[in-house]
C-alpha positions as CSV (number, residue, x, y, z in Angstrom):
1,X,83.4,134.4,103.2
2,X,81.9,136.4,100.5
3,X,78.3,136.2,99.3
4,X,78.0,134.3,96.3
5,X,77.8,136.7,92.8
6,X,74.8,136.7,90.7
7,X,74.6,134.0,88.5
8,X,72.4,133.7,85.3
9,X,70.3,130.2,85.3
10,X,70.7,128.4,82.2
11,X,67.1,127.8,82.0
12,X,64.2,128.1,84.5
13,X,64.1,125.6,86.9
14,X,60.6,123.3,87.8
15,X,60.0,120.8,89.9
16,X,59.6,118.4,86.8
17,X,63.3,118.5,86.0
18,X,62.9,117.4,83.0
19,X,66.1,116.6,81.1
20,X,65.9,119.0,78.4
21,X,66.2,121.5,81.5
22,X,69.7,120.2,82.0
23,X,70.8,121.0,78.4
24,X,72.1,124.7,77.0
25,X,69.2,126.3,74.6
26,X,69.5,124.9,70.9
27,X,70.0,128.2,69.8
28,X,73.2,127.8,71.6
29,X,74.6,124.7,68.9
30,X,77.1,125.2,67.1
31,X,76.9,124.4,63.2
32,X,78.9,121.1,62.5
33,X,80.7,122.9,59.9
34,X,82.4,125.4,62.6
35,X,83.7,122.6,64.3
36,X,84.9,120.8,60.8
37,X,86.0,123.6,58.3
38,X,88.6,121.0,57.3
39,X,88.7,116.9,57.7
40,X,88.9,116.4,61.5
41,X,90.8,113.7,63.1
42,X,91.0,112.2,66.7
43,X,93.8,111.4,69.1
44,X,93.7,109.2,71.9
45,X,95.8,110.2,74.8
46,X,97.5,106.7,75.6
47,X,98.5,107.8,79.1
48,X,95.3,107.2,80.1
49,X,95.7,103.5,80.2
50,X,96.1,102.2,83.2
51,X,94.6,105.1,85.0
52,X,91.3,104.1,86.6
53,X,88.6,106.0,88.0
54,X,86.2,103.5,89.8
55,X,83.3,105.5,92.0
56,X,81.2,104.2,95.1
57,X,78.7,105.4,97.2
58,X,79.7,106.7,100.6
59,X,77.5,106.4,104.1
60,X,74.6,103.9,102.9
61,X,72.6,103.5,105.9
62,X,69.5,101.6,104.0
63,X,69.8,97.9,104.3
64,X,66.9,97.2,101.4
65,X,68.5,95.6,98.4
66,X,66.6,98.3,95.9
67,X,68.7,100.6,97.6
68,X,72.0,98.2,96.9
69,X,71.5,98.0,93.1
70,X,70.6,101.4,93.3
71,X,74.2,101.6,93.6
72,X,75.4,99.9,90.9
73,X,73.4,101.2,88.5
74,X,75.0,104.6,88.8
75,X,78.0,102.8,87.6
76,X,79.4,102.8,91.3
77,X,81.4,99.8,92.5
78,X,82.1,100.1,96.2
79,X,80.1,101.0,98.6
80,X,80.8,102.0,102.0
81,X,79.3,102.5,105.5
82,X,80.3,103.3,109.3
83,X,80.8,101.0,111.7
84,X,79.7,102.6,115.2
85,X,81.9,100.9,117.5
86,X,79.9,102.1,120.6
87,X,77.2,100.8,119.8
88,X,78.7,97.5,118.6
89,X,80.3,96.9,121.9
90,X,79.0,96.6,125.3
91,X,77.5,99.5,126.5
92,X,80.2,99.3,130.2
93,X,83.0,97.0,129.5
94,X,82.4,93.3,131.3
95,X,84.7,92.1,133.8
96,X,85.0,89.2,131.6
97,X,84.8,88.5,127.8
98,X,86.9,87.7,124.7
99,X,86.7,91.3,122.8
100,X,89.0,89.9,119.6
101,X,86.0,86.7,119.5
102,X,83.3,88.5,116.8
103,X,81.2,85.6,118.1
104,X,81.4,87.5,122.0
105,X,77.6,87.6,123.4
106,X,78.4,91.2,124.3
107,X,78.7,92.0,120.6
108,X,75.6,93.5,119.0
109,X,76.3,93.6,115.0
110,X,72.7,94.5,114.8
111,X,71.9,94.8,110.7
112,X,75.4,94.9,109.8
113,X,75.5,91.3,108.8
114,X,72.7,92.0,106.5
115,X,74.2,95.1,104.9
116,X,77.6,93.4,104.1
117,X,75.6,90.6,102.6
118,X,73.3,92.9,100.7
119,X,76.6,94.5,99.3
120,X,78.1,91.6,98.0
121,X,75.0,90.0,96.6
122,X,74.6,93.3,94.5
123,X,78.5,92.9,93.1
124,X,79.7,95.5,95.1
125,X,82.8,95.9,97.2
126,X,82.5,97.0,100.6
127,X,84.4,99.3,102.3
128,X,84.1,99.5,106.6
129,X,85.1,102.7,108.3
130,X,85.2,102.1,112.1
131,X,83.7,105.4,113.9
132,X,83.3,106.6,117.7
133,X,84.2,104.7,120.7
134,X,82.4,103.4,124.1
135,X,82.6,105.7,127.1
136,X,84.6,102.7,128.6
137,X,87.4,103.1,125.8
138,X,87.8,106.8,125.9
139,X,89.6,108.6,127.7
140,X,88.1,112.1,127.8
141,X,84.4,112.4,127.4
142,X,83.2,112.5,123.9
143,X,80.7,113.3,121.7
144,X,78.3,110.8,119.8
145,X,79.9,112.2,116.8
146,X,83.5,112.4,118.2
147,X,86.5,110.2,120.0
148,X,88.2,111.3,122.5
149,X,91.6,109.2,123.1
150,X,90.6,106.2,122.5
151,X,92.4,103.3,123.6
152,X,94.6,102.1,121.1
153,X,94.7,98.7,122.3
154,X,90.8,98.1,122.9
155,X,90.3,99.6,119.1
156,X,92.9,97.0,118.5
157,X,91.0,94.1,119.9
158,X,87.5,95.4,118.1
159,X,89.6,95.5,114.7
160,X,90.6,92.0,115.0
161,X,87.1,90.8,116.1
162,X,85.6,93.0,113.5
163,X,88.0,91.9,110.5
164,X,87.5,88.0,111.6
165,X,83.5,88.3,111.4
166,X,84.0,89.6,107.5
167,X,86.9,87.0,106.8
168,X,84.7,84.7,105.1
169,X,85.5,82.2,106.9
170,X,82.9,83.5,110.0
171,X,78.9,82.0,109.8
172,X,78.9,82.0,106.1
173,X,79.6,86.1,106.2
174,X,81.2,87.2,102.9
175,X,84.7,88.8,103.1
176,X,85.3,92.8,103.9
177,X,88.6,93.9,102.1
178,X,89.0,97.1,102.8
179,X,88.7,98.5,106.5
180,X,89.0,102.0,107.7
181,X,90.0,103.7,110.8
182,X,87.7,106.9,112.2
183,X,86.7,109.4,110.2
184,X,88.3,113.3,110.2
185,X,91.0,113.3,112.6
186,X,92.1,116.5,111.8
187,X,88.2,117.9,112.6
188,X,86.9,118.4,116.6
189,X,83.9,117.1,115.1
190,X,84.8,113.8,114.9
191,X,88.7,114.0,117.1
192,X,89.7,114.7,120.3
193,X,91.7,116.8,121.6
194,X,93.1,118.8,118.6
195,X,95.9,120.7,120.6
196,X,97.1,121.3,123.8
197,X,98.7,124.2,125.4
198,X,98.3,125.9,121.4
199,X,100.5,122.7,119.8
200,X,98.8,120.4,117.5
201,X,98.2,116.6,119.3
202,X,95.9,114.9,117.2
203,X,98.4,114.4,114.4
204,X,100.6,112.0,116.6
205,X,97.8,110.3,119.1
206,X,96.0,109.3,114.9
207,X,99.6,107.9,114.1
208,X,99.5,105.7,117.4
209,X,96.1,104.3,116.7
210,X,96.2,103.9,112.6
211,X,99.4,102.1,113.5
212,X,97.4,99.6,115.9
213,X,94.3,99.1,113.7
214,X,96.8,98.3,110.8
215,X,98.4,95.5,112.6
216,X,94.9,94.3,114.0
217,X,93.3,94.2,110.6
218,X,96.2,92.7,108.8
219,X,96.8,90.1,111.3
220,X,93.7,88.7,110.0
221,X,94.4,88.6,106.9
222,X,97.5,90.4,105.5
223,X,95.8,90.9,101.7
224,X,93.7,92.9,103.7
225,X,94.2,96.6,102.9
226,X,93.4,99.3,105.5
227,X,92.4,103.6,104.5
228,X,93.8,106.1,107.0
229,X,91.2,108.2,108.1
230,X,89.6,110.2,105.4
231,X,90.9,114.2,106.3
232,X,88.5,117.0,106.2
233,X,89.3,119.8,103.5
234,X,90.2,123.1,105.6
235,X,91.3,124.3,109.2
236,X,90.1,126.8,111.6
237,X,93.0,128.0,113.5
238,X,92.6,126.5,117.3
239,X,89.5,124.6,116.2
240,X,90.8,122.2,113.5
241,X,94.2,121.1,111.0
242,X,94.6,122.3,108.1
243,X,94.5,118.7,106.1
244,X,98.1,119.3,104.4
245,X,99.5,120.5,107.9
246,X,97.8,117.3,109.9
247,X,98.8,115.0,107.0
248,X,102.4,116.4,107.7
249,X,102.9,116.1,111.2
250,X,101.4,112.5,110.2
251,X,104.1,111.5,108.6
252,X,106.5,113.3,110.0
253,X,107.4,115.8,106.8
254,X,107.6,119.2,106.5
255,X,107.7,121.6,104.0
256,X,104.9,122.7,101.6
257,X,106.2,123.2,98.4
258,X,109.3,120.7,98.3
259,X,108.1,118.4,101.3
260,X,111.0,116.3,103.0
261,X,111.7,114.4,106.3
262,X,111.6,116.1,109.7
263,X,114.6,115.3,111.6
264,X,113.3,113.2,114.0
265,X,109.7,111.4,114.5
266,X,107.7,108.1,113.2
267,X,110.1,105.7,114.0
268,X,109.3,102.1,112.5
269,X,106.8,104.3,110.0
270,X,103.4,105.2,109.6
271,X,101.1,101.7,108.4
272,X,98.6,102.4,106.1
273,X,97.4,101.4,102.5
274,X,95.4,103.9,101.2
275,X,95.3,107.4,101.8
276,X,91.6,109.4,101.9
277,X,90.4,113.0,101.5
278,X,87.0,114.8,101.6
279,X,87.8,117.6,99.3
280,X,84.5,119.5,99.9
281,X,85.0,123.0,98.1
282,X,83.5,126.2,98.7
283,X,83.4,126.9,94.7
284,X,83.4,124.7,91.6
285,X,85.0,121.8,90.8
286,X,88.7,123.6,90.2
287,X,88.5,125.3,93.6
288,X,91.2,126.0,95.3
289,X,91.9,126.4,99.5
290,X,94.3,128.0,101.6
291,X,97.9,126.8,101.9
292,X,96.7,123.9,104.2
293,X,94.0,123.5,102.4
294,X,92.7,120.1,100.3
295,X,89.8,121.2,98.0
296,X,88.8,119.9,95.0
297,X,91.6,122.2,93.1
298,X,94.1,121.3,95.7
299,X,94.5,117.6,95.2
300,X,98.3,117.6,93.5
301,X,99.3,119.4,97.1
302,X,98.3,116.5,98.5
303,X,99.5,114.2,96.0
304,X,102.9,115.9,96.0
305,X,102.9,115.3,99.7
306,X,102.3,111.4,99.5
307,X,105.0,110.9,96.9
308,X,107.5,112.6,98.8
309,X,106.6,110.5,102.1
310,X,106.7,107.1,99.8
311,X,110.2,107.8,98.6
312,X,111.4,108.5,101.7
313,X,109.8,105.6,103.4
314,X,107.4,107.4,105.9
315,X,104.4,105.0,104.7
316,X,104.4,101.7,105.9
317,X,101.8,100.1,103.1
318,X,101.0,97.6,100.4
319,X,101.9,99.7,97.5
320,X,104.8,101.4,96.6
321,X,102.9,104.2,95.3
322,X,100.0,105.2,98.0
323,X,97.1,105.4,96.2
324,X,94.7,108.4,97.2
325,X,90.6,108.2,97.3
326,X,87.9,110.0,97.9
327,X,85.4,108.5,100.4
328,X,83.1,111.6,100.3
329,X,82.3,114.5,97.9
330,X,79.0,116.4,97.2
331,X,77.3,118.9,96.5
332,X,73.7,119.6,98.2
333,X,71.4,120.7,95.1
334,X,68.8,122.8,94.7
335,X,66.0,121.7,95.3
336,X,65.5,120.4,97.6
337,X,68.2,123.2,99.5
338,X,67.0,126.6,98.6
339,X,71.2,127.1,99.0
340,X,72.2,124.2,97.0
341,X,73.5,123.9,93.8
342,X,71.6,124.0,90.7
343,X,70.7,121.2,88.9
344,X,71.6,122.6,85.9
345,X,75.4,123.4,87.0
346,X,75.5,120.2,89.4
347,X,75.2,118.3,86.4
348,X,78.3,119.8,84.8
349,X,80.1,120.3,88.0
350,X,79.6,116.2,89.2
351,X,81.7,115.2,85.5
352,X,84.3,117.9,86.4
353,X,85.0,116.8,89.6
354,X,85.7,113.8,88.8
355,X,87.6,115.1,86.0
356,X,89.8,116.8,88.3
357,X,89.9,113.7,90.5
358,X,90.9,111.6,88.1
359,X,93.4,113.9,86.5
360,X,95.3,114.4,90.2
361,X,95.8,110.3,90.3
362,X,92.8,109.8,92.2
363,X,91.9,105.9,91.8
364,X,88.3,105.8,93.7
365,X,85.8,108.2,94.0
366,X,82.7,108.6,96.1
367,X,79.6,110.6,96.1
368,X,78.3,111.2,99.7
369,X,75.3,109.8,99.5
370,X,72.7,107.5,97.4
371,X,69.3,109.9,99.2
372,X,68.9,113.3,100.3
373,X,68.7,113.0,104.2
374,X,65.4,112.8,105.6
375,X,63.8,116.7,106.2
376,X,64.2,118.3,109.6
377,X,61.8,121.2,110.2
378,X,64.0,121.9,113.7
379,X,67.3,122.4,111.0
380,X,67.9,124.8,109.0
381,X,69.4,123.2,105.0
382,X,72.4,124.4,105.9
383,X,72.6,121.5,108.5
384,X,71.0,118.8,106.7
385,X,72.5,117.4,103.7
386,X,70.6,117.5,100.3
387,X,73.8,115.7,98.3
388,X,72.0,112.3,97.4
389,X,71.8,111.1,93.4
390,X,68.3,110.8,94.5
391,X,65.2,112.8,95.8
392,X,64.6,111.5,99.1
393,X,60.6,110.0,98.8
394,X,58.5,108.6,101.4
395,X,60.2,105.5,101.0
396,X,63.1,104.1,99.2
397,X,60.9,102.8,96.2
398,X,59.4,106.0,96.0
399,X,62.8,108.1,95.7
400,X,63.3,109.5,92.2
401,X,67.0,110.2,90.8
402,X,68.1,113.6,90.4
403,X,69.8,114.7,87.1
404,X,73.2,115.0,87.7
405,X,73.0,110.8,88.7
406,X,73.2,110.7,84.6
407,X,76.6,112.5,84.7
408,X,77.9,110.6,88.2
409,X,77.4,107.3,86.0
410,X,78.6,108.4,82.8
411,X,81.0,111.6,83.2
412,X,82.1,113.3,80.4
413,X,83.5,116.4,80.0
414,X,85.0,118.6,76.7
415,X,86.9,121.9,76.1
416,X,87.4,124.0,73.3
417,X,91.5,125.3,72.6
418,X,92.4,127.0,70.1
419,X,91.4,124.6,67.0
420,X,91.3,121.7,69.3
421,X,88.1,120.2,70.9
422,X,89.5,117.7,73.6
423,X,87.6,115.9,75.8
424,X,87.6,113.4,78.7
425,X,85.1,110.6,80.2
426,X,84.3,106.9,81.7
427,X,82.1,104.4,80.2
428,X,79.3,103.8,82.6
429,X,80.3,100.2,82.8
430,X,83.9,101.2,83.7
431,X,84.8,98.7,80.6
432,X,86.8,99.3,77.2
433,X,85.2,99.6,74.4
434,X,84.4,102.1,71.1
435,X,83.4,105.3,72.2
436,X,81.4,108.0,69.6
437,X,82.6,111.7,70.1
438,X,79.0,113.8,68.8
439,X,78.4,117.3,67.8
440,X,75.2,119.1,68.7
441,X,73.5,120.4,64.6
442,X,70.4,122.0,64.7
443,X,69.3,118.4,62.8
444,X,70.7,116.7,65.7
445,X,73.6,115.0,66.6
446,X,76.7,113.9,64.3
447,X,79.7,111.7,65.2
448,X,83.2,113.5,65.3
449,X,85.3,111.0,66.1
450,X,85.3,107.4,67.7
451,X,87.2,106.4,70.7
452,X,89.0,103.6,72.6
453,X,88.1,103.6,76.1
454,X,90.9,101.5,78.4
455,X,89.8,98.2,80.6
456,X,89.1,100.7,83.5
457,X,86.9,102.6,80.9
458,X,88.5,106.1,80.8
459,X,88.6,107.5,77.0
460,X,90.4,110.9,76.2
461,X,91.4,112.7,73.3
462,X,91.2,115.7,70.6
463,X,89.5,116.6,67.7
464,X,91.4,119.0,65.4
465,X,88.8,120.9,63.8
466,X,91.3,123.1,61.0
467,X,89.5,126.7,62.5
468,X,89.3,128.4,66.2
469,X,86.4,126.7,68.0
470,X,83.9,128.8,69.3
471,X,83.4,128.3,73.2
472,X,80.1,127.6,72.3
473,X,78.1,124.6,71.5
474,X,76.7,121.0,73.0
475,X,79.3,117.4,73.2
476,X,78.1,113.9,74.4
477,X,79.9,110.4,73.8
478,X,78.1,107.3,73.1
479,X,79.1,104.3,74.4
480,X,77.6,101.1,73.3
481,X,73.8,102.4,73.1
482,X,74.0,104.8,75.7
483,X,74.4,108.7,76.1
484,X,75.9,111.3,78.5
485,X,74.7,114.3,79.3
486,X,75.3,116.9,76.9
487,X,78.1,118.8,77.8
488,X,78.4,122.7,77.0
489,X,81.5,124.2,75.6
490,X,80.5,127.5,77.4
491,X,82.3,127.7,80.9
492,X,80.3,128.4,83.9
493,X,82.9,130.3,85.9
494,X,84.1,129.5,89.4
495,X,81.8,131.2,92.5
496,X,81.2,130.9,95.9
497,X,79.1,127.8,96.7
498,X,78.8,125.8,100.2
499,X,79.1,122.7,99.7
500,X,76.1,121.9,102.1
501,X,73.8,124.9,100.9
């Protein structure tokens, strides 16, 4: 990969962060009267009813309340976690027990009954990936990280006993909707074997076992509604898939640019409801991959892909229209990672991305994760993962939020065209409502136009201003009596940028 350019800091950086860090010098603001040499007006783009972004938190692992509302005060609604199903289940399977029973004394659900209760009491929705696998339930050796061919029908059985413990109808547990099966099948990290003898593998052993954990999950409920495993965003030839390629081979479809049916494979379908992706990108928040690629910039690939394996009846699911989330997207920042992003350009990049999310017919989006990971001196950054919406403290009370939390709960993004100013957000609240368009005066701030925002809280639109608009210049929108970040109308160009420092 190439070293990153050099790249001008919009202001000096401290470690007070204050806000007015985040924001373009006000010698940069535009006049109103070059924005309104004649009347302006507003449209709203009504296509963006019915369109909803709603965003989580991915990978909580504290079980404190504080760190539940936490969560839904950055406007998230879901919330997800893992499920280590070797350390659930016995450590050497017993000669005799009832694995489907959640109530099995070989069980350990440890604090997981308290973090699915913590969820709910907070008013969020929880989401359950099921990760790993006992030693007794592989059938390779695998990593604590990994699975190697797992038996399909003991992840069966643990689905079942799983899914009936969060029916809410178990010990006064609430009710876990949405369940998910592994994590990055198309990754060594997490899958094994990827090929053998040079051929892809993993494609067809995922198919056998999403199949299974579909039917275990819905056969306790069938309003249940189960995510294949969320894909990782780029291959390493002999190492891992390509996400587009493994996503292929899947579903049995091939063909990049006009994907179709193979001749022959999935019989009876592939049974899922909801299809993931981890778009990590090595740039900004347009980024685009290789062919086989899913970054940021590459989600209507993917999208493309989906549609053409739900006309032709490849996807077994709830909907005729799969819907596609994101489980996990980040950026580490900087600091704490002397590699990470800016704060000043996180900020921006957080509302684009989900900009571009939303814009690609992604429906749920989440940020990977609430707190920076505790600091390892024995790990470089690069291997630690900076990405939280808050500074990690000595303890959870004592975290503080970053600044690019502001733009996660309320993103909002604008672009100068020609003589139109258009612009894109979500109300914090995710709820409808008026929504003030303001221009950055050297006075202060003066309303352009006003707003609807839909029942799922997106607002778009266009202000015709009568002259060229200078790509310069500071936008917010005001919803109810609260503010986005200000958002600059000069670009920050795309360069290279790990996602993990």
């Amino acid at each position: 990969m190439r070293p990153p350019p050099t790249h001008r800091k919009v202001c000096p950086m401290s470690r007070s962060f204050a806000l007015g860090c985040i924001l373009l010098p006000l010698a940069l603001a535009l006049p109103v009267q070059t924005f309104f040499a004649a009347p302006a007006s507003a449209a709203a783009g009504a296509s963006a009813s019915g369109r909803p972004l709603s965003t989580g938190v991915s990978y909580l692992k504290a079980n404190e309340p504080l760190a539940f509302r936490r969560v839904g005060a950055a406007g998230a609604r879901l919330v997800q976690t893992i499920v280590r199903w070797r350390d659930v289940a016995p450590r050497s399977e017993p000669t005799t027990w009832s694995p489907e029973d959640p109530a099995d004394p070989h069980y350990e659900w440890g604090s997981l009954d308290t973090w699915v209760t913590n969820a709910v009491a907070a008013g969020l929705t929880p989401v359950l990936d099921v990760v790993s696998a006992p030693d007794w339930a592989s059938g390779c050796e695998a990593g604590w990280l990994a699975v190697c061919r797992p038996d399909p029908a003991a992840l069966a059985d643990f689905a079942v006993a799983a899914a009936r413990r969060y029916s809410g109808r178990f010990g006064g547990l609430p009710r876990v909707r949405y369940w998910q099966g592994l994590n990055e099948p198309n990754l060594s990290l997490f899958f094994n074997p990827q090929f053998e003898a040079g051929r892809p593998v993993s494609p067809a052993l995922y198919r056998e076992l999403v199949n299974v954990f579909y039917a275990a999950v819905k056969s306790v409920d069938r309003s249940n509604l189960v995510l294949a495993a969320g894909l990782g965003p780029i291959g390493i030839p002999g190492h891992t898939i390509g996400p587009l390629r493994f996503a292929r081979l899947l579903l049995c479809m091939r063909g990049r640019r006009r994907p179709r049916p193979a001749r022959r494979g999935c019989e009876g379908g592939v049974h899922f409801d909801i299809f993931d992706i981890h778009p990590y990108t090595t740039g900004g928040p347009f980024h685009r991959g290789h062919a086989d690629d899913v970054e940021i910039g590459d989600l209507g690939k993917l999208r493309r892909l989906l549609r053409a394996a739900d006309q032709t009846g490849r996807i077994k699911g709830a909907f005729g229209r799969t819907p596609l989330w994101i489980t996990e997207f980040s950026w580490d920042s900087n600091p704490p990672d002397p590699g990470g992003l800016p704060m000043s350009i996180l900020a921006r990049w957080t509302a684009e991305a989900l900009h571009t999310a939303w814009r690609a017919g992604v429906s749920r989006f989440f940020w990977y994760s609430l707190r920076d990971q505790a600091p390892n001196p024995d790990r470089p950054f690069s291997e630690t993962l900076e990405s939280g919406l808050y500074f990690r403290g000595t303890t959870l009370a004592e975290d503080r939020p970053k600044p690019h939390l502001a733009a996660f709960r309320f993103p909002f993004v604008a672009y100068s065209r020609g003589r139109t100013l258009r612009f894109w957000g979500r109300t914090p609240t995710s709820g409808p409502g008026r929504v003030a368009i303001q221009l950055r005066r050297a006075g202060g701030w003066r309303t352009a136009a006003t707003v609807g925002a839909d029942r799922g809280g997106v607002f778009r639109g266009r202000v015709e201003t009568g002259r060229r608009v200078v790509r310069r210049g500071l936008v917010r929108a005001v919803y109810r009596s609260e503010r986005s970040l200000p958002f600059s109308l000069r670009p920050v160009p795309d360069f290279y940028q790990p996602p993990f420092g």
